[in-house]
N, C-alpha and C positions, 0 to 999 in steps of 0.2 A: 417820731420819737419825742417823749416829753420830758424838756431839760427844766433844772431848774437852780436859779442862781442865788446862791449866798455869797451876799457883797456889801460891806457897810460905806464903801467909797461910794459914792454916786455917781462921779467922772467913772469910774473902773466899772462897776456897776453898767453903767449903758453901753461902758464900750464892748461889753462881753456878748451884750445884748445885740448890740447891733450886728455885732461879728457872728454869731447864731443865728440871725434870724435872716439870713443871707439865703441860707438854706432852705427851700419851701417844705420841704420834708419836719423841720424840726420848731415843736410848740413851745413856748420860750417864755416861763413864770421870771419874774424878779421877786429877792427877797433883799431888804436891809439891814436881818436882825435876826438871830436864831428863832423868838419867841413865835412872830410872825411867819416862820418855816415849819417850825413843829407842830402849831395849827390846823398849816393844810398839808401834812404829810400824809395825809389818808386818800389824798388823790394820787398816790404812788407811781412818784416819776421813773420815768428810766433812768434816766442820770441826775445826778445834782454836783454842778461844782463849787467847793465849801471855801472861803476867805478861813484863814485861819485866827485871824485877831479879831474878831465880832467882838461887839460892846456888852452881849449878854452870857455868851456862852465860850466855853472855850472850841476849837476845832473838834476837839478829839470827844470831846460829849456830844455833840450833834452826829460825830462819825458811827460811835455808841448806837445814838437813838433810831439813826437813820437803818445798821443793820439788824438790828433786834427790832425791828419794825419789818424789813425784809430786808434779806442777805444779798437777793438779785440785783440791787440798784446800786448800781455804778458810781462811786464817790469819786471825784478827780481835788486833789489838793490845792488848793491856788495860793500861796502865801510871799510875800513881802523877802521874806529872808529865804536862801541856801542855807538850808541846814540839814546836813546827809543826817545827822544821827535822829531828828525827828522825824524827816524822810522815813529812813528804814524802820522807824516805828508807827508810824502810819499804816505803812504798806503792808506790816505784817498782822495789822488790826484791821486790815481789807479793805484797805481804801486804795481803787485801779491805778491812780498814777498821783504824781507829786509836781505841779508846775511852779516855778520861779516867775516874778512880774518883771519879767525883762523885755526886752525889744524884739523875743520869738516867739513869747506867749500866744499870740495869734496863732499863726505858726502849729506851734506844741499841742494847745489845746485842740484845733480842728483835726490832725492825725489824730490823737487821743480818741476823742467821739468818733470819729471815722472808723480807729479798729473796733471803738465798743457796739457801733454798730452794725459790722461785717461780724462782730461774735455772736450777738444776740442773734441773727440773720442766719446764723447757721444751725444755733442751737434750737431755732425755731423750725427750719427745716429737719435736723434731727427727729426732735420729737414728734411733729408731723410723718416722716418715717415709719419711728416703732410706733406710733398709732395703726399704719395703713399694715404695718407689719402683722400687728396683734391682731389688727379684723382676718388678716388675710390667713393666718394661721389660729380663728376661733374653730372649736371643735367643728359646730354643722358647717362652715364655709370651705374648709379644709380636706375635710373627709364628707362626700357626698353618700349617702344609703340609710336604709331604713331596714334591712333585712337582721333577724335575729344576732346573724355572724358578726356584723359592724358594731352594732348596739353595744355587743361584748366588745369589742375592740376598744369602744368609748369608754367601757367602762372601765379598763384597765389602764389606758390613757390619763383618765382622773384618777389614778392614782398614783403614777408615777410623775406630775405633778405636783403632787400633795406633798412626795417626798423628793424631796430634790436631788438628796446624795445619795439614791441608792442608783445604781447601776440599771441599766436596762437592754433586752435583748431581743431583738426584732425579727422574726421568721416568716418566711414568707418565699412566692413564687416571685421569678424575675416580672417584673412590671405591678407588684401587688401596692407598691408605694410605699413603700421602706421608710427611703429620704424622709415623705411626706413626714410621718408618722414620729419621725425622730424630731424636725422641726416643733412640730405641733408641740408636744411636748417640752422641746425648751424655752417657746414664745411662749407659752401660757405660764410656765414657771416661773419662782423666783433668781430661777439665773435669767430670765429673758434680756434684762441690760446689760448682759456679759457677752463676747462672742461666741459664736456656733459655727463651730470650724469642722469643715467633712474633709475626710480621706478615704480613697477607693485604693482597699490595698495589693487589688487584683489590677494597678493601674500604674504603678508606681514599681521602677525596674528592683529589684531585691536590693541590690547595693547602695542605692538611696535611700529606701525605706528608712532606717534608721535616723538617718540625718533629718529627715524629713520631719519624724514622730517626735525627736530629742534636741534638735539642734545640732550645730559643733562650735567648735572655738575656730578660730583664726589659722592657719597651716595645720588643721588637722589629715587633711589630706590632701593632694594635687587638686587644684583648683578651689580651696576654701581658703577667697583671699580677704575674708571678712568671719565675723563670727555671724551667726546666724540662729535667733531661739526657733524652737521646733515648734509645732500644734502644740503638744499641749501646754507650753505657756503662754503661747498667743491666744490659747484660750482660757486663760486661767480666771475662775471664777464662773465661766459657762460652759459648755459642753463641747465633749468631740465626738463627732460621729464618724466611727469605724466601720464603712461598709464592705462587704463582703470579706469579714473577718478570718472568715475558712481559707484566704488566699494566703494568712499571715505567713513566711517561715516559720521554721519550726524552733533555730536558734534563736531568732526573732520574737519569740512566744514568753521565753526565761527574762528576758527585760521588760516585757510588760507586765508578765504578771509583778514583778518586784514593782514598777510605778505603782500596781494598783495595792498593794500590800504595804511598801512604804508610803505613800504618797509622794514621792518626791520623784525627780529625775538628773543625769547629769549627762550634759553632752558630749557630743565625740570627740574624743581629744580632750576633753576637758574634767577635770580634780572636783570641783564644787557641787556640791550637793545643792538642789533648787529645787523647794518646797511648793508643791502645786495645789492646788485646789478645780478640780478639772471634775463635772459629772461624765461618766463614758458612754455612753450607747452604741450598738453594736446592730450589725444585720447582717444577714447570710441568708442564701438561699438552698445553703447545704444542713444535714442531720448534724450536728456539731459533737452530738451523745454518742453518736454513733463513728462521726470521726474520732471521738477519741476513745472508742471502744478497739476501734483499727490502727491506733499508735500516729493518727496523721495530726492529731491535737491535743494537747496537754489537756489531761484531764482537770489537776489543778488548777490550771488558767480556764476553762469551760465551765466550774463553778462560781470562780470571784467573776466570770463575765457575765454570767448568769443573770442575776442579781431580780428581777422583775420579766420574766417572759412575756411577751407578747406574740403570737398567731396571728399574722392575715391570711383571711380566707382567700384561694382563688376566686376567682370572679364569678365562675361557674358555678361555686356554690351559694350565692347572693344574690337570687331569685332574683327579683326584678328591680335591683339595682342599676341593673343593666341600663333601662330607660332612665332613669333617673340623671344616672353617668352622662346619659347619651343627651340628654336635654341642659345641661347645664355645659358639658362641652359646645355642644352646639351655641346655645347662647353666647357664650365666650369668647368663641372662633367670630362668630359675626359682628360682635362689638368689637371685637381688635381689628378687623379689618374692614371697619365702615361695611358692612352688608345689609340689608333687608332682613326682619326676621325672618327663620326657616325653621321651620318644623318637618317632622317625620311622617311619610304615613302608616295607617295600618301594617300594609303590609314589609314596610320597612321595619316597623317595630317588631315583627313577627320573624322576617329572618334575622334579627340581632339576639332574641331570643331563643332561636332556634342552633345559636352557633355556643362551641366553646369555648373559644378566648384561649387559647395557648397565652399568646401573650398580655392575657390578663387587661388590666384598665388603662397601658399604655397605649394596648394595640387599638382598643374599642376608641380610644380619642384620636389616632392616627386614621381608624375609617370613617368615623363620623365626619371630621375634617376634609377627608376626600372626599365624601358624598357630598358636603357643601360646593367644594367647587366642581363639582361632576354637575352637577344637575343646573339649570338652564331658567330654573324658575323658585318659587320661594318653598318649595317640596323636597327632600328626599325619597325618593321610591327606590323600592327594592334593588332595580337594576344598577342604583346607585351605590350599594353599598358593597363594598370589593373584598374578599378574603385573600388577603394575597398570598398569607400564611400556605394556608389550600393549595391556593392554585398553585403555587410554586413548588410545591412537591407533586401535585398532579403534574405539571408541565415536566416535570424529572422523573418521574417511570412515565410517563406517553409515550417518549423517546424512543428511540433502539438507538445501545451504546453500546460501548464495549464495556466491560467487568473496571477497565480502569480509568475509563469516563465517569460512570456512576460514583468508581470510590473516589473520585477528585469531585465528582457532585455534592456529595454527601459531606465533606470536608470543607465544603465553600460553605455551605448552607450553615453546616454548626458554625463555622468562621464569623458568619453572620450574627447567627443565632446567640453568638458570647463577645461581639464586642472584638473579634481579631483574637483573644485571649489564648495562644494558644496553648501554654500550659493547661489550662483546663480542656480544650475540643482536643488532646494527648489523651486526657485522662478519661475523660467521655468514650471517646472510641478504642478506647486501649490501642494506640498504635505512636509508634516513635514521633519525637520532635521535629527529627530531620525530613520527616515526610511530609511534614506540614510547609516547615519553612522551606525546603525545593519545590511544594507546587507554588509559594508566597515570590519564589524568586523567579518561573517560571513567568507565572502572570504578570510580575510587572517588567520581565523582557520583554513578554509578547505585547503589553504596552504601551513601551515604548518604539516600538518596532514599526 
């Protein structure tokens, strides 16, 4: 870190020096005079600590030059006199701290540098961060394929980019990469230095949702021994991602659409009106036009969510995406886990394309993954590549069961198949709650047993 001292004492002067340069980390200019600083300011220190009485300049003109030169560099005060009221005007013309030449100077100064340089240290790591961030959510890095269906995807991606405030509405099979797609879109936008805060509302028991999306104040209810802001002001200024939006309540629906109508929100429990700036984005794997053709979703609230539609294709229909998926998974798996390169072969390639992907590009990176560690040498082959999908409903009619083996089969499988979810594997199968949760309570006696 390169410090650099304005000091017209020359006793005080070396002693700052000396006391800095203690430090092997820290490169350490002396100056004696404003004229001789303003000079070499264009070697742009990280810090400078300023003498406030210099023979040419006053403090607070060099304080001037130094941030109107760059705002980044750490000015620390060092002055003769305790004087709080030139203090507080220093500091509020940005200069980091205010030191007195007493007997803790030493002392004062060295924490000083010391926090400014755990600040820069982090802020340096930050931005390092949304760099790695930004690469990792650029369009081709993000979204792997070349098939006409993605191409469109890309191209309606750049444009809900381009507008930041309009809303956006993500459709697609379970595993088409929703998430992905919501991401993508807010690292590449101008909210990307804002947060990106997701909620899965098929996740989240109904009598939290609210508190969760809104906040509450303080005793709003048994157990809220704190106030607490909601998503969307924690994400205020960048996006929230509302996945599986079809799971919303239905009373639940009439306060959102007002957020999105007024722009504001007001927590539980609590009188105050709090103005948001929040882009939405939205994903479901359900018909939403059609839910609200059947009264299970406010129609009005299915337009203001609207806003930008976007379709991911199933995987099955993006041709030979497939290999693509399958080689850049691959790659990926072996560089995280120190491996050998691996490739596919022929005939590997051949039954990946030969299959449909139910579960779409999560499941295709879930077998790719197991054919890496299935196989014994730097290949993939066929016999590597597992459908478990398949097989596990093969393996459930091979059987002979009884009528109410199969329907507790069939009810584990969707169980599977949604995440536990069982409001939805109810509405799936048309069959009651309680029949789900006495085989849930059945299974974990048996065990325990």
């Amino acid at each position: 870190m390169r410090i650099n001292i304005i000091e017209d004492d020359r006793v005080f002067n070396k002693l700052i020096e000396h006391t800095l340069k203690l430090n092997p980390d820290y490169e350490v200019s002396t100056f004696f005079n404003g004229k001789d600083f303003v000079k070499n300011l264009g070697d742009n220190p990280d810090v400078v600590t300023l003498d406030l009485g210099l023979p040419d300049y006053t403090g607070n003109e060099i304080l001037k030059k130094i941030k109107k030169f760059n705002p980044e560099i750490d000015v620390i005060i060092i002055s003769g006199q305790d004087d709080i009221s030139t203090a507080v005007q220093l500091l509020k013309e940005g200069a980091y701290d205010y030191i007195t030449k007493d007997e803790n100077i030493k002392d004062r100064l060295l924490h000083a540098i010391n926090n400014i340089k755990t600040r820069k240290s982090l802020k340096n790591e930050i931005t390092q961060l949304k760099t790695e961030i930004g690469n990792k959510y650029d369009y081709k890095n993000a979204i792997i394929g070349d098939s006409p269906a993605i191409k469109a995807v890309y191209a309606l991606i750049d444009k809900a980019v381009n507008v930041p405030n309009i809303n956006v509405s993500v459709y697609g099979e379970t595993g088409t990469g929703k998430e992905l797609i919501a991401k993508t879109i807010h690292y590449n936008s101008p909210r990307k230095d804002k947060p990106f805060i997701a909620v899965n509302m098929g996740a989240i028991p109904r009598e939290l949702i609210e508190s969760e999306l809104f906040g509450h104040e303080k005793g709003a209810f048994t157990g809220a021994i704190n106030t607490k802001k909601g998503k969307f002001e924690e994400a205020d200024g960048g996006t929230v991602f509302l996945d599986e939006i079809g799971e919303m309540d239905f009373n639940l629906q009439v306060k959102l659409l007002r957020v999105l109508q007024e722009r504001e929100i007001t927590r539980v429990g609590g009188n105050a009106v709090i103005k948001i700036n929040t882009r939405i984005i939205t994903a479901t794997n359900k018909d939403l036009a059609e839910e609200s053709r059947n009264g299970n979703f406010r129609e009005d609230l299915y337009y203001r969510l609207l806003g930008l539609p976007i379709h991911l294709p199933a995987l099955k229909d993006r041709n030979k995406d497939v290999l693509l998926l399958s080689g850049f998974f691959l790659k990926t798996f072996c560089k995280e886990n120190g491996l050998k390169k691996i490739e596919l072969t022929p005939r590997a390639k051949k039954k990946l394309l030969g299959y449909g992907f139910p579960g779409n590009v999560r499941e295709l990176k879930a077998i790719v993954e197991l054919g890496a560690v299935l196989t014994n040498n730097n290949v993939i082959d066929e016999e590597h590549i597992v459908f478990s999908s398949t097989q596990g409903e093969m393996e459930m009619f091979g059987r002979e069961m009884t009528l109410k083996e199969y329907t507790e089969s069939i009810i584990r499988h969707f169980l599977k198949k949604y995440n536990n979810n069982v409001l939805k594997v109810a509405a799936k199968l048309d069959i009651g709650k309680s029949t789900i949760y006495n085989l849930l309570k059945r299974d974990k006696e048996t065990e325990l047993n």
